[in-house]
ZAMARGU-4260 file (C-alpha; in steps of 0.2 Angstrom, whole numbers, plus 5000, padded with zeros to 4 digits):
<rodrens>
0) 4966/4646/5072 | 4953/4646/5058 | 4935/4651/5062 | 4919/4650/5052 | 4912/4666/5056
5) 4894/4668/5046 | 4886/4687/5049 | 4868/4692/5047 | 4865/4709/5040 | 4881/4710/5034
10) 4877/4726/5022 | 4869/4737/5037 | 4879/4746/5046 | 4886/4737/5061 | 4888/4722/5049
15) 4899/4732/5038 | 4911/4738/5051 | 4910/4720/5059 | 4916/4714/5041 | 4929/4724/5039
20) 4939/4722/5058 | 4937/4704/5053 | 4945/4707/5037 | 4959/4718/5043 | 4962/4702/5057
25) 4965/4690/5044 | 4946/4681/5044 | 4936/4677/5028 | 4917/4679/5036 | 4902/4674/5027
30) 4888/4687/5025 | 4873/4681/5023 | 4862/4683/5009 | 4845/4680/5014 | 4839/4679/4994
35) 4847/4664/4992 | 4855/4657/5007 | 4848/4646/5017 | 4852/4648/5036 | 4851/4629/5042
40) 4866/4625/5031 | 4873/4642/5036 | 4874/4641/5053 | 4879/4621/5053 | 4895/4628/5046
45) 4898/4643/5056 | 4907/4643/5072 | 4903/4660/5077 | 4887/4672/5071 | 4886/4687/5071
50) 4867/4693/5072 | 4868/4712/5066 | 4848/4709/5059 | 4840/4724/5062 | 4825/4729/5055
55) 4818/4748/5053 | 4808/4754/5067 | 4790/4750/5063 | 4794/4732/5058 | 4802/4728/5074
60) 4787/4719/5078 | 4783/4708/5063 | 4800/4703/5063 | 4812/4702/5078 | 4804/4688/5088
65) 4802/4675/5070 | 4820/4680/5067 | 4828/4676/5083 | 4817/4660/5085 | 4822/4656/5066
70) 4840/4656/5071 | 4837/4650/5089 | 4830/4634/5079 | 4845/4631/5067 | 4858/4631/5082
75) 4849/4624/5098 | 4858/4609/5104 | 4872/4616/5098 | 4890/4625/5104 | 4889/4640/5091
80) 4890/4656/5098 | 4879/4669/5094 | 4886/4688/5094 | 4871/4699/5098 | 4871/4719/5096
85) 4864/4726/5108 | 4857/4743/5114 | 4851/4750/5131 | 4834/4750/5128 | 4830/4737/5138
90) 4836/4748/5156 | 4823/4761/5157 | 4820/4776/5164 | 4822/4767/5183 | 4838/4759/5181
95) 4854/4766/5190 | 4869/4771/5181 | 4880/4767/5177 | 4873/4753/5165 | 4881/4736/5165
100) 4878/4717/5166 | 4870/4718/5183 | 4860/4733/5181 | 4840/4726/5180 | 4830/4727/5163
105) 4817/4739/5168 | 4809/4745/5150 | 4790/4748/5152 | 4789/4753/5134 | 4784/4742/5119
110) 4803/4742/5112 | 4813/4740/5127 | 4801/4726/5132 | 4803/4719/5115 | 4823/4719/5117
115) 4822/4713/5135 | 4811/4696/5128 | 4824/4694/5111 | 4838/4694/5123 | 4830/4682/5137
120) 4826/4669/5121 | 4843/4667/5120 | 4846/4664/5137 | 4832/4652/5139 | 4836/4643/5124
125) 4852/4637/5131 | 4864/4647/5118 | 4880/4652/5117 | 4879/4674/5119 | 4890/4690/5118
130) 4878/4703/5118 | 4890/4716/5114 | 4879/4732/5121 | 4883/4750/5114 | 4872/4769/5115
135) 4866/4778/5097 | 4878/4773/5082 | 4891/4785/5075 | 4894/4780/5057 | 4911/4786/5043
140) 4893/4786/5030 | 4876/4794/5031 | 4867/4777/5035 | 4850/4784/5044 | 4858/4785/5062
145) 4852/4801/5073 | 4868/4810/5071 | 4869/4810/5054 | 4850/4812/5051 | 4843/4823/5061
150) 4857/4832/5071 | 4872/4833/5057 | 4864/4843/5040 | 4863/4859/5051 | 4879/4860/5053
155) 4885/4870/5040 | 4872/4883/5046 | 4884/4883/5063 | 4868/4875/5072 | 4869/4857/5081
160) 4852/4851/5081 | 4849/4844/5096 | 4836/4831/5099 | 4829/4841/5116 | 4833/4854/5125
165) 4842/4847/5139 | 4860/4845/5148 | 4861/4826/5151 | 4874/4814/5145 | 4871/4802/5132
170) 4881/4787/5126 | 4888/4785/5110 | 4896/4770/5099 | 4908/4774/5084 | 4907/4760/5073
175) 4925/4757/5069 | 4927/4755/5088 | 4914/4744/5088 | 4918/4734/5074 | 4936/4731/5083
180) 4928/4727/5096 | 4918/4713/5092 | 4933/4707/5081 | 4944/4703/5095 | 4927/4696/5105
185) 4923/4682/5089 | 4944/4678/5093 | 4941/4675/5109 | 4924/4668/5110 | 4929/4649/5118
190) 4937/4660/5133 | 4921/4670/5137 | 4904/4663/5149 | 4890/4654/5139 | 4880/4671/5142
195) 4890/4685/5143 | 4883/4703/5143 | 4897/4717/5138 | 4895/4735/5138 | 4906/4747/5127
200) 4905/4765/5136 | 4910/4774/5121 | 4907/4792/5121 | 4895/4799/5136 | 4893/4816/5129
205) 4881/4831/5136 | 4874/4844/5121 | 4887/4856/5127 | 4902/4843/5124 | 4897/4839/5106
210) 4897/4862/5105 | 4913/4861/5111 | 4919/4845/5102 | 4913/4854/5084 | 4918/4868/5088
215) 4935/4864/5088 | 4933/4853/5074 | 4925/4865/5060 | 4937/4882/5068 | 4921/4891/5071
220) 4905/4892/5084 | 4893/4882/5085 | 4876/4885/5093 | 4862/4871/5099 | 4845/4871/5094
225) 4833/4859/5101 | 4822/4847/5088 | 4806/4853/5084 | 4795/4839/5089 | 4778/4846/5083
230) 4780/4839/5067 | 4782/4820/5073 | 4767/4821/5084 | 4755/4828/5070 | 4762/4813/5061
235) 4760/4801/5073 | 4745/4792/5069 | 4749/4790/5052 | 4766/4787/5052 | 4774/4771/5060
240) 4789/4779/5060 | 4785/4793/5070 | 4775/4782/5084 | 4792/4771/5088 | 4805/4789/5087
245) 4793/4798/5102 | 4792/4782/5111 | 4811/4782/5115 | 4811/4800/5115 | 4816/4801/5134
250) 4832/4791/5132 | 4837/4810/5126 | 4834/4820/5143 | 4838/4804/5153 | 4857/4806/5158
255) 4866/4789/5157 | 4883/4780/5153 | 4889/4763/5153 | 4901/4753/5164 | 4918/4752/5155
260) 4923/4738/5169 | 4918/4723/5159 | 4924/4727/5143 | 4943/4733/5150 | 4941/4714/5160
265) 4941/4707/5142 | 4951/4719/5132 | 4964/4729/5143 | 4974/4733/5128 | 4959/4740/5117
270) 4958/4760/5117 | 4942/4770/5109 | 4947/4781/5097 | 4948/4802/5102 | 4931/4809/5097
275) 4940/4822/5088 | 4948/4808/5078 | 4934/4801/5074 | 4924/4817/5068 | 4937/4818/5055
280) 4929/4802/5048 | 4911/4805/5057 | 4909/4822/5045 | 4919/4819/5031 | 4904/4813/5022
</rodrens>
């Protein structure tokens, strides 16, 4: 079955491994150039969009809301299905593990709440969602995520810079994975609920299992050494930047993992790949 599959921000980094699962399954997707492109006529012709629009932090809040309402606008009334990347900063510091569709949206800080209200404008508006929810990004480039910007270019010191010093479980997405993922979803988009909120567990790794993990991987020890915070705060009211990276800063020292239930529901034949396959392709960079 042919599918007109349009994708926004299809040069950043979820876009790009979106494109190319699409690609390896046969489909010929549009990416979106908003220099010249106009989305109305876009989306008219799409079937399915995938919305991988994400701006840097400190423009979050010039530009989320006008984007989703812009594109809410061209499809209301409509059957086209939106495909929504999703994080977990809409849960909180109060919401029990492990996260899933049901678990309440209980962010109190400016970002989460932003997230929570892009995602409800969906809802309210009647359109067709996957919101296909994933932790911090693990790339096969350098494209500005944590790993490979603050906790990676130590490595070769044999020091994993660690963005606080704790012991707590953190969820992580390998893009390839999720690229796969979301493949298979845009096949099987007329099958799924008008709203549909799905999880991808990924890796849920403490400090101590990414030691042990690059250890193995590079044959010789590796220690931990928290981030030195100081310099962020010194820079924080200057520095947009710096503002929004402390502001989600206890999602480090907060243990949490999603529910792998839904996505299993969907998918039962889709299997993550190893982690210490994927550091082959995490670090070759």
């Amino acid at each position: 079955m042919s599918i007109n599959i349009l994708i926004l921000g299809g040069s950043g980094r979820f876009g790009r491994h979106v494109t190319q699962s699409l690609r390896d399954l046969g489909h010929c997707p549009h990416l979106f150039d908003r220099s010249c492109d106009d989305l109305a006529q876009w989306a008219n012709w799409a079937d399915v969009i995938v919305n991988g629009w994400n701006p840097q932090y400190p423009d979050w809040f010039r530009d989320i809301m006008p984007m989703t309402r812009h594109l809410i606008a061209a499809i209301q009334d409509t059957p086209k299905r939106v495909i929504l990347a999703g994080n977990v900063y809409n849960f909180g510091p109060d919401a029990p593990p492990p996260w899933g569709p049901q678990t309440p949206h209980l962010a109190r800080n400016p970002m989460g709440r932003l997230r929570i209200e892009m995602e409800r404008a969906y809802r309210d508006a009647g359109i067709a969602t996957i919101i296909l929810r994933s932790g911090d990004f693990l790339d096969t480039e350098a494209s500005g995520n944590w790993f490979d910007r603050v906790m990676a270019p130590t490595l070769q010191r044999g020091i994993l810079t660690y963005p606080v010093d704790t012991d707590a479980a953190h969820s992580w997405a390998y893009l390839p994975d999720v690229g796969r993922i979301l493949a298979e979803l845009v096949v099987r988009h007329q099958h799924l609920p008008q709203f549909v909120d799905i999880p991808f567990a990924g890796y849920t790794l403490t400090p101590q299992d990414w030691q042990r993990a690059l250890s193995a991987h590079l044959g010789r020890d590796i220690r931990i050494k928290p981030l030195n915070w100081l310099p962020l705060y010194a820079a924080y009211p200057v520095w947009p930047m710096a503002r929004r990276l402390i502001e989600m800063r206890y999602l480090w020292a907060l243990p949490h993992h999603l529910d792998a239930t839904p996505l299993t529901q969907i998918l039962p034949d889709f299997h993550p790949t190893p982690l210490a396959q994927a550091l082959e392709n995490i670090l070759k960079y």
